[in-house]
C-alpha positions as CSV (number, residue, x, y, z in Angstrom):
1,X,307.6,14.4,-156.2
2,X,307.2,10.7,-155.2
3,X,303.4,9.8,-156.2
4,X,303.5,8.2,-152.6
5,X,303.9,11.5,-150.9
6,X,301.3,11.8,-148.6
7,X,303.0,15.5,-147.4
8,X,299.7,17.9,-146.7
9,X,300.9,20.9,-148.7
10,X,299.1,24.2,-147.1
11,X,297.9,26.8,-149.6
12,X,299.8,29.4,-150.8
13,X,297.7,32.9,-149.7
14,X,298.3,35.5,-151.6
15,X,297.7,39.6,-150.5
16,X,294.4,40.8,-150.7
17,X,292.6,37.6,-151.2
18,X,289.3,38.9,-150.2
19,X,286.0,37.4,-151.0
20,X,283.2,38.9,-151.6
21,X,281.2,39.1,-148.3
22,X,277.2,39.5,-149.3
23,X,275.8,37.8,-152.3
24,X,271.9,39.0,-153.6
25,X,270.8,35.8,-156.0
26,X,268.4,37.2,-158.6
27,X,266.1,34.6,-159.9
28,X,264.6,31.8,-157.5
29,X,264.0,28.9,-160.0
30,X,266.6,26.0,-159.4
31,X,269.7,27.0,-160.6
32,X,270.0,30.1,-158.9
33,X,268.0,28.5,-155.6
34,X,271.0,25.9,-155.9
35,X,273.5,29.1,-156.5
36,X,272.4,31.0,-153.5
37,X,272.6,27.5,-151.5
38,X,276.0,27.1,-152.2
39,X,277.2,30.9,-151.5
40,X,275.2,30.3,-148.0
41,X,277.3,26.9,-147.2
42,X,280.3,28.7,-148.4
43,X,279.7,31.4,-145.4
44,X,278.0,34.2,-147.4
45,X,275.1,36.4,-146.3
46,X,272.9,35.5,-149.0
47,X,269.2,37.2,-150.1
48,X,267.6,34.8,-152.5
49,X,264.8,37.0,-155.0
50,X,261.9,35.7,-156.3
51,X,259.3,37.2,-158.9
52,X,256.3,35.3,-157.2
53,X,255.4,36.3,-153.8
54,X,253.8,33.8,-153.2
55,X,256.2,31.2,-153.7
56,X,258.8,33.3,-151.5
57,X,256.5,33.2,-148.8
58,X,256.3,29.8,-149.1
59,X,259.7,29.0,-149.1
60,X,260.5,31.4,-146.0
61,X,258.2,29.6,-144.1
62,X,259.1,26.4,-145.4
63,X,262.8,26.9,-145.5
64,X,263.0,25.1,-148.9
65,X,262.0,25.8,-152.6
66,X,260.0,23.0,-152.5
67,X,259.0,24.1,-156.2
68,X,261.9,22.9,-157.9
69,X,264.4,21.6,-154.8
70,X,262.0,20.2,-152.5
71,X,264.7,17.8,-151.2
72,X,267.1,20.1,-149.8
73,X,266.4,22.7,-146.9
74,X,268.1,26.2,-147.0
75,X,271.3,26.5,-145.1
76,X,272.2,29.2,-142.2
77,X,272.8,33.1,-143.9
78,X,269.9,32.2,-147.0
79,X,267.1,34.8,-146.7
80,X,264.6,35.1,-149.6
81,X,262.6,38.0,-150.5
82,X,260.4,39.2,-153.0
83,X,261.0,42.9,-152.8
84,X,264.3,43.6,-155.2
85,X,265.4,46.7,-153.0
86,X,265.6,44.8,-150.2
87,X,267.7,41.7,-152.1
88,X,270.3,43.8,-153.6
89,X,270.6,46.3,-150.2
90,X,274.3,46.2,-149.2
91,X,275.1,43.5,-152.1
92,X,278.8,43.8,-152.6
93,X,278.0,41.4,-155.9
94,X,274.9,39.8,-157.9
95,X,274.5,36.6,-159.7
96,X,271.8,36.8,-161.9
97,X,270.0,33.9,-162.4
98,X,266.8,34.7,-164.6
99,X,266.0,33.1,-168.4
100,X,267.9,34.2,-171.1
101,X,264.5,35.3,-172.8
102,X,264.0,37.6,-169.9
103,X,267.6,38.3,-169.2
104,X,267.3,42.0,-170.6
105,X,264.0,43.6,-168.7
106,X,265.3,42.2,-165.5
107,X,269.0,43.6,-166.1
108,X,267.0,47.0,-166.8
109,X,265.0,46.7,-163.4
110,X,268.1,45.6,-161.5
111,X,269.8,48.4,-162.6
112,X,267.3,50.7,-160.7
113,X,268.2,49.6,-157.8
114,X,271.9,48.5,-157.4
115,X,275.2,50.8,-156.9
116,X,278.1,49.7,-158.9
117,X,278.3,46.2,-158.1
118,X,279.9,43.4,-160.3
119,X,277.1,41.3,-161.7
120,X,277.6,37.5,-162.7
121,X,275.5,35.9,-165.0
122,X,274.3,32.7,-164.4
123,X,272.0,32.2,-167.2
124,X,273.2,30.6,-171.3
125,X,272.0,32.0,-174.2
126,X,272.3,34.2,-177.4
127,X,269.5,37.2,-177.5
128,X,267.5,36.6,-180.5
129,X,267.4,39.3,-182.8
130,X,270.3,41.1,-181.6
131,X,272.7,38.4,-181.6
132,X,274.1,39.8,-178.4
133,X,275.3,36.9,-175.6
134,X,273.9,37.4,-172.3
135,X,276.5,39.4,-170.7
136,X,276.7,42.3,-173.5
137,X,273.1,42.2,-172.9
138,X,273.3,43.2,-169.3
139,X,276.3,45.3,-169.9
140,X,273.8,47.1,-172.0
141,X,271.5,47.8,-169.8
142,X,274.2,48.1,-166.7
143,X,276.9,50.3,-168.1
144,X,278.0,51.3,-164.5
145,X,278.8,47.7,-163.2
146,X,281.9,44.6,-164.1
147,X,279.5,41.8,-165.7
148,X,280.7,38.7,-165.9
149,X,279.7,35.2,-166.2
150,X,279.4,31.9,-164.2
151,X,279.0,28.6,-166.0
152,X,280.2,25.0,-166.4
153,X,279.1,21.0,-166.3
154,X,276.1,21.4,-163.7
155,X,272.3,20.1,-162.7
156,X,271.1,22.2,-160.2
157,X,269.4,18.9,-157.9
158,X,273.0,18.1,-157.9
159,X,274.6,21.6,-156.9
160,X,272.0,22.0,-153.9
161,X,273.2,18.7,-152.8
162,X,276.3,19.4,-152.5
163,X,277.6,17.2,-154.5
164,X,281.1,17.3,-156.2
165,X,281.5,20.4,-158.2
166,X,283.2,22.4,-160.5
167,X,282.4,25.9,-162.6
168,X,284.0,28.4,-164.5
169,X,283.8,32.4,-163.1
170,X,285.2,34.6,-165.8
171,X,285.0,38.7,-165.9
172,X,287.2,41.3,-167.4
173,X,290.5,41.7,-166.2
174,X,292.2,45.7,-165.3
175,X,295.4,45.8,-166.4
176,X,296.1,46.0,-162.4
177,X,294.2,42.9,-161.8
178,X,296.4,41.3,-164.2
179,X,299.4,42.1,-162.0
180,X,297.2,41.0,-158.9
181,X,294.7,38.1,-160.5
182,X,293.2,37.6,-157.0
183,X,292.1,41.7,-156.6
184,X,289.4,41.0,-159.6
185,X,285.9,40.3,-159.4
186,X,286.0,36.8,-160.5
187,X,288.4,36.0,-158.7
188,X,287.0,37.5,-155.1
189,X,283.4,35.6,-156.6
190,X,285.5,32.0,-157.0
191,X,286.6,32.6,-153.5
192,X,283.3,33.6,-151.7
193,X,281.7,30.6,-153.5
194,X,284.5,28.0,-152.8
195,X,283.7,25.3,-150.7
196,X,284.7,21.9,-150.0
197,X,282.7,20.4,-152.5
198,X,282.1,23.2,-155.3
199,X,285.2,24.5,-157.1
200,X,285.6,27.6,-159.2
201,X,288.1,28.5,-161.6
202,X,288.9,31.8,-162.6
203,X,289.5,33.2,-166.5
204,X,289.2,36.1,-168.0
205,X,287.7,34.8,-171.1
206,X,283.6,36.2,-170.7
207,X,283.5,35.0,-174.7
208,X,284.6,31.8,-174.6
209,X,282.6,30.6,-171.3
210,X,279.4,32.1,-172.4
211,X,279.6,30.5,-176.3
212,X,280.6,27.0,-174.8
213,X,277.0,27.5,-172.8
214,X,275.1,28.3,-175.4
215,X,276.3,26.0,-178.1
216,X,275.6,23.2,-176.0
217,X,272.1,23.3,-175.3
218,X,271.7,22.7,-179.5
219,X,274.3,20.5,-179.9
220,X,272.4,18.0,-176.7
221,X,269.1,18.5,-178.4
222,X,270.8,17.0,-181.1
223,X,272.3,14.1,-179.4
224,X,268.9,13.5,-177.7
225,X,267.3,12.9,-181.4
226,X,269.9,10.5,-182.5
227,X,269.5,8.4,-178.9
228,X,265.7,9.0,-179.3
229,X,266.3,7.5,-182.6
230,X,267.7,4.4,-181.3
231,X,271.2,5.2,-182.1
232,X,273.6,4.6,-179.6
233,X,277.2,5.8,-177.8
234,X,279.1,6.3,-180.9
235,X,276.9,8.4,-182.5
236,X,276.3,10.5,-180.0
237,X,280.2,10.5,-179.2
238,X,280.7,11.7,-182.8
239,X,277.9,14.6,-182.1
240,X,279.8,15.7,-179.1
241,X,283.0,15.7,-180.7
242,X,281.7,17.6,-183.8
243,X,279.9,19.8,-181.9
244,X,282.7,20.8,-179.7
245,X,284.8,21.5,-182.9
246,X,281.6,24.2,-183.8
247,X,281.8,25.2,-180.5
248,X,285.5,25.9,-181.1
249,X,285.4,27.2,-184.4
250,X,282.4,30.0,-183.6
251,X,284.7,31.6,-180.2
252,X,287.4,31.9,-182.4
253,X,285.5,34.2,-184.5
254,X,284.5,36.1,-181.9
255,X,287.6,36.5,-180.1
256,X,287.0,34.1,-177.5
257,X,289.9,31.2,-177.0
258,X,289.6,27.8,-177.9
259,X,291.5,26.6,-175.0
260,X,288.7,28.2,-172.7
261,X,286.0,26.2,-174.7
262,X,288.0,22.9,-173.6
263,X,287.4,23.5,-170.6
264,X,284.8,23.5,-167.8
265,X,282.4,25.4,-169.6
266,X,282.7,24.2,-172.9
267,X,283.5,20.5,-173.2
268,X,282.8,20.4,-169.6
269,X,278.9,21.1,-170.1
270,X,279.0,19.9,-173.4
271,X,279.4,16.2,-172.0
272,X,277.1,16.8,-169.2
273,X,274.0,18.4,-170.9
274,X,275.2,15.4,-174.0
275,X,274.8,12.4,-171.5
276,X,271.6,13.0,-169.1
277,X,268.1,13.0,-169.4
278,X,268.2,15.1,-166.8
279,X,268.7,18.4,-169.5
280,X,266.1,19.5,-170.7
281,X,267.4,20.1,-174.2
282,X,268.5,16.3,-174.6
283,X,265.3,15.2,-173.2
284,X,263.7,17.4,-175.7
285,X,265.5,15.8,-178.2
286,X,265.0,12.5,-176.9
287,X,261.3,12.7,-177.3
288,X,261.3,13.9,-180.6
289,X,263.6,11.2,-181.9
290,X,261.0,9.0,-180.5
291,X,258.2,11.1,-183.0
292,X,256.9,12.4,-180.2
293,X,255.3,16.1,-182.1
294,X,257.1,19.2,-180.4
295,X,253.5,20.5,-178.9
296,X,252.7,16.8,-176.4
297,X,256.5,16.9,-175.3
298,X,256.8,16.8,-171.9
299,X,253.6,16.2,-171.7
300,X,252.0,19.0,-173.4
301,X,252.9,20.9,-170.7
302,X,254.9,24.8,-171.5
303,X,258.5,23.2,-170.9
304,X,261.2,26.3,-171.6
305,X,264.1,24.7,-173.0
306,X,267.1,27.1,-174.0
307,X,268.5,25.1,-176.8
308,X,265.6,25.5,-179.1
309,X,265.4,29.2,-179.4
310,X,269.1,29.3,-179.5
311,X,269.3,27.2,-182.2
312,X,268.3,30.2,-184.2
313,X,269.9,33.1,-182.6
314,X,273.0,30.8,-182.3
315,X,273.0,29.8,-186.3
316,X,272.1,33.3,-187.3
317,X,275.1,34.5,-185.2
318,X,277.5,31.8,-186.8
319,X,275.9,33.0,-189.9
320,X,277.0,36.5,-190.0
321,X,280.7,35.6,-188.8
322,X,281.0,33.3,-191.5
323,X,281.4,30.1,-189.4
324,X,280.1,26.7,-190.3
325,X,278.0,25.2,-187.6
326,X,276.4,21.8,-189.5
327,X,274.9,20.0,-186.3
328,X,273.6,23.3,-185.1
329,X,272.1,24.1,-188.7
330,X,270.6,20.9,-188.3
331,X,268.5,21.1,-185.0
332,X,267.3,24.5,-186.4
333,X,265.9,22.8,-189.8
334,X,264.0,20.5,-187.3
335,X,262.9,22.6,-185.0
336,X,261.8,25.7,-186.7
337,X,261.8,24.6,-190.6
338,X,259.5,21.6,-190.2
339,X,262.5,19.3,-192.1
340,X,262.4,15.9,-191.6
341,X,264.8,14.6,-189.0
342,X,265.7,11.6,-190.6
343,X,266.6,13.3,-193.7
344,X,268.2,15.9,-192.0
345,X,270.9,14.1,-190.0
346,X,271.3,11.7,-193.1
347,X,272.1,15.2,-195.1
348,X,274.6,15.8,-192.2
349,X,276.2,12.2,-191.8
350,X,276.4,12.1,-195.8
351,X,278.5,15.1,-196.4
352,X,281.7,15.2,-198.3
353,X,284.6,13.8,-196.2
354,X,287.0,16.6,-195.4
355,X,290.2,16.7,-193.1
356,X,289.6,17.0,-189.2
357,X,292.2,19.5,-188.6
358,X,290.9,22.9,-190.4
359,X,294.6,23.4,-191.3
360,X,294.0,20.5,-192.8
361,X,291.4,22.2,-195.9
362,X,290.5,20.3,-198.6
363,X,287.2,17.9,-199.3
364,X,286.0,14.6,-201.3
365,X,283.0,12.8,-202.2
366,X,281.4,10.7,-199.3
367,X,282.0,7.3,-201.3
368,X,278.8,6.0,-199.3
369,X,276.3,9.2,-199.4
370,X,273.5,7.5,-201.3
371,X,273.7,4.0,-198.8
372,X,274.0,6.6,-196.0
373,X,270.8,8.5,-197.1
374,X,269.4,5.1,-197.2
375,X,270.6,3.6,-193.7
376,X,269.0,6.7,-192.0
377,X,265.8,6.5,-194.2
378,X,265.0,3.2,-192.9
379,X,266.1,3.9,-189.2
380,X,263.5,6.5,-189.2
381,X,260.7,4.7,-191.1
C-alpha cells in the first residue's frame, strides 16, 4: 500500500464479538477509580466499590474521588457503593483492583458473593511467602471463576484523563476460544473497555503479563537510586535494559513467553514506571539515592510502594527457579539487608564481563573492578 493512502479501511467484525455489558470495579483507590472511569466512557454500566463508607459517600455526592482523582468528575453509567453485594449484583465480569498485600482476603470475600464470573486482576505483585503471582492467588480462593489479568505502561491521573492509552488483557484460552479468539473473556474485556483513547490488546499469556508487572516496580526502585545518586540517562538506560533481560529470563522459567514481556506489560511498564517520578517505586528510590533514611521518605508519611516488598517475594521466587536476577538482588540488599547502596551497585557494575546473549555463556574478569569499586565509593561519599 502507498504510505500516501489516505483510504479509511472499516474494521473487520468478526461473529460473536460481544463485550461484556456490566463491569463491578473492586477497589476505589486511583487505579481502579481510573479503571471504572474508563469502562463508564467506554459505555459500560459500571458499580465502583469502596472499603470506606465514608469516602463513597463522599464521592457519590461529589461525583469525583476527590481522594486521589480530584481533577476528573465521574462519567454517565459510574455508580459507587460500599456494600459488595450490591457492586457485584448482575456483574457479567470484575476487575479487581485492591493491593497485592490484601489481594487474597478480598478475593476470599468476593467470592461470597459473586456467581461465576471472569475476574481480571488489576493489581502487580508476587505473594510473599507463597511465591504465588496475584492471579493464582485469586484462583485460589475463586476456583469457580476465569481470572485473568489487566496490566501495562500506565498512571492512573493519566488513565482518568483520558489520555492516550494502551494495556495488556490476558486470561486462559479454551481450546474453542482458540478457534474463536474473540468468544474469550479477555477478549469480550478488551472490547467493553475499548475506547477512542484507551487500547487493549488481547494474549493469553497470564504469566508473562503479570511477571513483567512485578519485576518492574524493583527494577524502577532501582533506577530511582542511581538518578537519586546523581547518575544520569545512561545509567539508568543500562538498568532498564538489564532489568528487562531479568524480567525475560525469570517468565521463561515459569512458562511465561519472552515475547509477551516485550511488550506492553513488560517493557512497556518497565519504561514508564523507569522514567517518572510519578511511580512510587522510583520516587522511592529517588529519595534514598538522595540518603534520605527509608522511615522520613515521602515525608514520614505510611507511603505503600509495591516494589519494596516484592523485592523479596520476587528474589526468593527467582531463587527457587534457579534464575539470576542481579539488579533485583540488589534493591533487596538495600532495602531489607541494611547494605550499603553505594557498595552494592558498585558490587553489581563490577561484575565479571560475560556475553549478552545467554546462548552466548561464558565469563571474564572485569579488567576495571577495583577503579569501578572506587568510582562509586566516591559518588556516594
Amino acid at each position: 500500500m502507498d504510505m500516501h493512502d489516505e483510504t479509511i479501511h472499516s474494521p473487520i467484525v468478526l461473529p460473536d464479538q460481544r463485550p461484556i455489558r456490566s463491569i463491578a470495579v473492586i477497589g476505589a483507590g486511583a487505579w481502579g477509580t481510573a479503571l471504572a472511569m474508563t469502562a463508564a466512557s467506554a459505555g459500560r454500566v459500571v458499580r465502583l466499590w469502596g472499603r470506606d463508607p465514608a469516602h463513597v459517600e463522599a464521592m457519590a455526592r461529589q461525583g469525583r474521588n476527590s481522594r486521589y482523582l480530584p481533577e476528573v468528575d465521574f462519567p454517565a453509567g459510574l455508580s459507587v457503593t460500599a456494600d459488595m453485594a450490591v457492586a457485584v449484583s448482575d456483574a457479567d465480569a470484575v476487575l479487581l483492583v485492591t493491593p497485592s498485600s490484601s489481594i487474597r482476603a478480598m478475593a476470599r470475600r468476593l467470592d461470597q458473593h459473586l456467581g461465576g464470573v471472569p475476574v481480571f486482576v488489576c493489581s502487580k505483585g508476587i505473594e510473599a511467602g507463597t511465591g504465588m503471582m496475584m492471579s493464582d492467588v485469586v484462583g485460589a480462593e475463586m476456583p469457580r471463576h476465569t481470572v485473568g489479568v489487566l496490566s501495562g505502561p500506565t498512571f492512573a491521573h493519566e488513565t482518568a484523563r483520558g489520555y492516550p492509552t494502551a494495556v495488556t488483557i490476558a486470561a486462559p484460552f479454551t481450546s474453542a476460544e482458540r478457534a474463536a479468539p474473540q468468544t474469550s473473556p479477555a477478549a469480550r474485556m478488551a472490547l467493553a473497555m475499548g475506547s477512542e483513547w484507551f487500547r487493549p490488546y488481547v494474549s493469553d499469556d497470564v504469566i508473562g503479563v503479570e511477571i513483567g508487572g512485578a519485576v518492574k516496580n524493583v527494577i524502577a526502585i532501582a533506577c530511582g537510586m542511581m538518578t537519586g545518586a546523581g547518575f544520569a540517562e545512561n545509567t539508568r538506560a543500562a538498568l532498564i535494559t538489564r532489568g528487562l533481560d531479568e524480567m525475560k529470563a525469570l517468565a521463561a522459567a515459569l512458562g511465561g513467553s519472552r515475547e509477551t514481556v516485550t511488550g506492553l506489560s513488560g517493557v512497556g511498564d518497565l519504561t514508564l514506571t523507569c522514567s517518572s517520578s510519578s511511580s512510587r517505586n522510583m520516587s522511592l528510590g529517588l529519595q534514598l539515592g538522595q540518603g534520605i533514611a527509608r522511615p522520613m521518605c515521602f515525608g514520614g508519611a505510611p507511603v505503600v510502594v509495591e516494589g519494596e516488598n516484592t523485592a523479596i517475594s520476587l528474589t526468593d521466587l527467582a531463587r527457587r527457579v534457579g534464575v539470576e536476577m542481579p539488579i533485583s538482588e540488589a534493591v533487596r540488599e538495600i532495602l531489607h539487608c541494611g547494605a550499603d547502596l553505594g557498595e552494592t551497585f558498585a558490587a553489581l557494575w563490577s561484575q565479571p564481563i560475560r556475553g549478552e546473549p545467554r546462548a552466548l555463556s561464558f565469563e571474564m574478569a572485569h579488567p576495571a573492578s577495583v577503579e569501578a569499586i572506587d568510582t562509586f565509593a566516591r559518588a556516594f561519599a
